[in-house]
LOFIMAR-734684 format. One record per residue: x, y, z of N, C-alpha, C in turn; residue in three letters. Coordinates in steps of 0.2 Angstrom, whole numbers. Layout:
X|Y|Z|X|Y|Z|X|Y|Z|ALA;
...
***
This chain:
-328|25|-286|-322|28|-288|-316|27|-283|UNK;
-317|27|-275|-315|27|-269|-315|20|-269|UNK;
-312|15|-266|-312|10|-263|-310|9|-255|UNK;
-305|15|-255|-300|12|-248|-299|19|-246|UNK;
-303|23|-241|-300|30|-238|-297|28|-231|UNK;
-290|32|-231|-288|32|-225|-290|37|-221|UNK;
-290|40|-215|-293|41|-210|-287|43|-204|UNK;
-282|49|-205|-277|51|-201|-282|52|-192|UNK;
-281|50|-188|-283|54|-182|-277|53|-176|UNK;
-278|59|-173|-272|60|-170|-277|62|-162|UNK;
-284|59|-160|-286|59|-154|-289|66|-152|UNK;
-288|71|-156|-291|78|-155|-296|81|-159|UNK;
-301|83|-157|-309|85|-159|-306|88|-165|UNK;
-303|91|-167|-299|95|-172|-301|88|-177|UNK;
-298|83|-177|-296|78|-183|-303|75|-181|UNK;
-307|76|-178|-312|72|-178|-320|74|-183|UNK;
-317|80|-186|-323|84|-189|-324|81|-198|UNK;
-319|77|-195|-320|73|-202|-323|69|-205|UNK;
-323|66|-197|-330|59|-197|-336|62|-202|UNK;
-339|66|-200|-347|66|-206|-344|67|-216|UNK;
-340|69|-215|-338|68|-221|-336|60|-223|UNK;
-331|57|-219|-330|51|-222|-336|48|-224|UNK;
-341|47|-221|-347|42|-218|-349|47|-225|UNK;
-349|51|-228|-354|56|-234|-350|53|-239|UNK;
-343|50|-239|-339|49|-247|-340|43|-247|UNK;
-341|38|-241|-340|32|-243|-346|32|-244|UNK;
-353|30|-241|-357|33|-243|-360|35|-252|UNK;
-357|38|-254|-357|41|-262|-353|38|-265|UNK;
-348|32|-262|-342|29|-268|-342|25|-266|UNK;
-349|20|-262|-348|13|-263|-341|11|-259|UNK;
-338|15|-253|-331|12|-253|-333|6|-248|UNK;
-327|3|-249|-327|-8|-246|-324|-5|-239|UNK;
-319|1|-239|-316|-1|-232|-311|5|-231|UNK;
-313|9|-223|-314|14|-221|-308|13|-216|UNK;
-302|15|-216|-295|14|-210|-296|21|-208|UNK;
-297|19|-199|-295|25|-197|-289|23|-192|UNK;
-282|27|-193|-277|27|-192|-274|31|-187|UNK;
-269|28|-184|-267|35|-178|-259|31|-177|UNK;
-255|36|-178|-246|33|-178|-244|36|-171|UNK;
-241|31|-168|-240|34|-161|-232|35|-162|UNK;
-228|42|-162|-222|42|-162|-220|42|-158|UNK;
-213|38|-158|-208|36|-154|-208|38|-148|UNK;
-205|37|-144|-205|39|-135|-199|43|-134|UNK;
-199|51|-134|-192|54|-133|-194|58|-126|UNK;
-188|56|-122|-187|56|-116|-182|63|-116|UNK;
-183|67|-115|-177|73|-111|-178|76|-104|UNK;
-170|77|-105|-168|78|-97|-162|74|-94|UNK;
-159|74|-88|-152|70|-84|-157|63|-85|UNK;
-149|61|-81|-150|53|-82|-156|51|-77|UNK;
-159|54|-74|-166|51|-70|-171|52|-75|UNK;
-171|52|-81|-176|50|-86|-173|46|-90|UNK;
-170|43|-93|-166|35|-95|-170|29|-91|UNK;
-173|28|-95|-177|24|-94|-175|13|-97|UNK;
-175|9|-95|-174|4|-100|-178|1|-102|UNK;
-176|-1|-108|-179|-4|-114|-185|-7|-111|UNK;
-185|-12|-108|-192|-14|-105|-195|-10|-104|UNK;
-194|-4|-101|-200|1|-98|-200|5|-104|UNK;
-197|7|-110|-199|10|-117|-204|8|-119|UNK;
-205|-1|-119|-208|-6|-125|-215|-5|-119|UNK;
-216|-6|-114|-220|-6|-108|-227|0|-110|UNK;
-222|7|-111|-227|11|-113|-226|13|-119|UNK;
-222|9|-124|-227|10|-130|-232|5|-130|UNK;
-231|1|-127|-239|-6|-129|-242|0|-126|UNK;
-243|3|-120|-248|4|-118|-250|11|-123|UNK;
-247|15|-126|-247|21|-132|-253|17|-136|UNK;
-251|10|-138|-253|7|-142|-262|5|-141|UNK;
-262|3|-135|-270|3|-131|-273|5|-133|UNK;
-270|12|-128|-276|18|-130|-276|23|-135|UNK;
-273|21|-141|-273|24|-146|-281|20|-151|UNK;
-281|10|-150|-283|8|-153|-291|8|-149|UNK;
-290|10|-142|-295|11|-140|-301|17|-142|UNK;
-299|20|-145|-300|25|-146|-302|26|-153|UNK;
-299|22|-159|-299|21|-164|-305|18|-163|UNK;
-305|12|-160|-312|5|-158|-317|12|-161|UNK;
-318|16|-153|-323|18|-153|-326|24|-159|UNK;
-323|26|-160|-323|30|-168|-326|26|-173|UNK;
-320|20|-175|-325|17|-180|-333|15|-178|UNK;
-336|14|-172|-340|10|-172|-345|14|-174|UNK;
-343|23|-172|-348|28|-175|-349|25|-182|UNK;
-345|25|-187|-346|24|-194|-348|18|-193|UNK;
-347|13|-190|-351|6|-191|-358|7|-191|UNK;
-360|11|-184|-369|12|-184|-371|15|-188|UNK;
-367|19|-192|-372|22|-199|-368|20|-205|UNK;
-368|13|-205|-366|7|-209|-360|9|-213|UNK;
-356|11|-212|-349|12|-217|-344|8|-211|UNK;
-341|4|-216|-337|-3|-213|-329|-1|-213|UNK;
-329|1|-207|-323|5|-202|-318|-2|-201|UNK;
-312|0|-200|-309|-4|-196|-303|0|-194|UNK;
-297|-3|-188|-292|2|-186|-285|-2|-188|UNK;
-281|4|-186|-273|3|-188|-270|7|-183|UNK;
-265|5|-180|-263|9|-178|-255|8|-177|UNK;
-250|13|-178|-243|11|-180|-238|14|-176|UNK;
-231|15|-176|-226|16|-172|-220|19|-177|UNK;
-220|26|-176|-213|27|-180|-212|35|-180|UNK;
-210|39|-186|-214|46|-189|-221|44|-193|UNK;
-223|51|-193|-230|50|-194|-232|51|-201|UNK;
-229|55|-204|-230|57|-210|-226|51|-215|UNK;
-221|49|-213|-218|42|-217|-221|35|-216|UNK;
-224|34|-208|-229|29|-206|-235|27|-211|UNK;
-236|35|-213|-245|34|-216|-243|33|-224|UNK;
-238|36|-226|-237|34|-232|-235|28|-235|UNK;
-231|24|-230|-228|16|-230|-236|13|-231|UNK;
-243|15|-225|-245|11|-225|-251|12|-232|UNK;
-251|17|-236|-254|18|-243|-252|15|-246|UNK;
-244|15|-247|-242|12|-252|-244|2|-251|UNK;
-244|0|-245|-244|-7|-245|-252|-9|-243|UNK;
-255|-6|-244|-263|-6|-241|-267|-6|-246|UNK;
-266|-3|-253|-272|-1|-258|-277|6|-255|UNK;
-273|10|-253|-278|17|-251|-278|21|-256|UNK;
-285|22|-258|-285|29|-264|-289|34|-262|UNK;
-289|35|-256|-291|40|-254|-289|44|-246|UNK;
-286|49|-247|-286|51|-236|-287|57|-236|UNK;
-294|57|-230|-295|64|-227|-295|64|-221|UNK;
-294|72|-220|-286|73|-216|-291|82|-213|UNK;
-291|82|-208|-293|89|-205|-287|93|-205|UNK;
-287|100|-207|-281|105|-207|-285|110|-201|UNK;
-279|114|-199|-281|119|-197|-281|127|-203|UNK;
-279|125|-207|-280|130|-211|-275|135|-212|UNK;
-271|134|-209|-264|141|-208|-263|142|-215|UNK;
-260|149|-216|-255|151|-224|-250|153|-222|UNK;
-246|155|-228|-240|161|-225|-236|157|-220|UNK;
-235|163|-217|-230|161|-209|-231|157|-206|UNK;
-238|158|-205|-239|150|-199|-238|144|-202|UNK;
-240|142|-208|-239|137|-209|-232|137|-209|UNK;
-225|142|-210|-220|139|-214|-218|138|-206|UNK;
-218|140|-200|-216|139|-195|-220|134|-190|UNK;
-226|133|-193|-230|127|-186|-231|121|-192|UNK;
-232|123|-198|-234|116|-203|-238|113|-200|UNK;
-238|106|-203|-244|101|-199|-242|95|-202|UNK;
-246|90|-201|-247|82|-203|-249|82|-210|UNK;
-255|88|-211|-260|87|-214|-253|90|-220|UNK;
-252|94|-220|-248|97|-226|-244|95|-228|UNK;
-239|90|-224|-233|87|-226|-236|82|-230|UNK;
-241|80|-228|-245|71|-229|-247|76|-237|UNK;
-250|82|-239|-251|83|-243|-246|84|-248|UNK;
-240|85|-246|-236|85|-252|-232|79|-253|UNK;
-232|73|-248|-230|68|-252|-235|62|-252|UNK;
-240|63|-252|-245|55|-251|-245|54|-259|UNK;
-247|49|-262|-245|47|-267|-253|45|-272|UNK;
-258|47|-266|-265|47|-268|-269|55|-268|UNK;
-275|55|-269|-277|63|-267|-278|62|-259|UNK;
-279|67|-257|-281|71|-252|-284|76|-249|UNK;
-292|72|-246|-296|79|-246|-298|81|-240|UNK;
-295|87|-238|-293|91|-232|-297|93|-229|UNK;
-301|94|-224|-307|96|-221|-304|102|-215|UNK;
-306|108|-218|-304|114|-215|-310|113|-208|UNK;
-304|112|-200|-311|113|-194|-312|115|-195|UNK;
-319|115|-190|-324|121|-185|-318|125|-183|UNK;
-318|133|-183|-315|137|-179|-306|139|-181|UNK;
-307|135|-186|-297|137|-185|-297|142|-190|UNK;
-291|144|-190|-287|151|-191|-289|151|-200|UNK;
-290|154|-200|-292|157|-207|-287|160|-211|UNK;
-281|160|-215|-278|165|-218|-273|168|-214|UNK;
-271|165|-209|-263|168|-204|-261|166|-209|UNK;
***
């Protein structure tokens, strides 16, 4: 049914409770190919002019954003590699929520899961997330993996 799930991670144990599921759907749908993804947003600088920084030194630390976001990815995927689901990484530069949509639409992904923290109500109308926004506009399903531990019905 699955062929192609993406794999939002944003570096924190939170988004990472998602791994045993992914490895359990692909796993159960035959999937060809497992992106695990992380959009590194732009580099905003504030404060006087001793944080003005120039463009070489923007582009400097974003490669380096770039590194260890894929370093990091590497080593995730290869969990899902040892227990044979055929991982690979992505890693992109922009907003995050527009970034991962771009990259569905031009990728063949039919499927993303995504860990929430669970907020309702007011928390979410005030803290939202990744996960919600990406919920209202991804173009594929979306299966939400409520953590360990998060907030229940705020």
């Amino acid at each position: 049914m699955y062929q192609h799930i993406m794999v939002p991670l944003d570096g924190s144990e939170l988004a990472e409770c998602v791994l045993p599921h992914v490895e359990a759907v692909a796993a159960g749908c035959n999937v060809t190919t497992v992106t695990l993804i992380m959009v590194v947003p732009p580099l905003r600088m504030y404060g006087g002019a001793e944080t003005r920084i120039s463009p070489e030194e923007r582009k400097h630390l974003e490669e380096d954003s770039v590194k260890i976001a894929t370093a990091y990815l590497e080593e995730k995927a290869q969990l899902l590699k040892d227990k044979g689901v055929l991982a690979e990484v992505k890693v992109l530069l922009g907003n995050v929520v527009d970034q991962l949509v771009d990259y569905i639409d031009k990728n063949g992904v039919d499927l993303i899961v995504i860990a929430t923290h669970g907020r309702s109500g007011v928390s979410r109308l005030f803290l939202g997330s990744v996960a919600d926004r990406l919920l209202r506009h991804a173009p594929v399903p979306v299966l939400m993996v409520r953590a360990p531990g998060s907030v229940h019905g705020v």
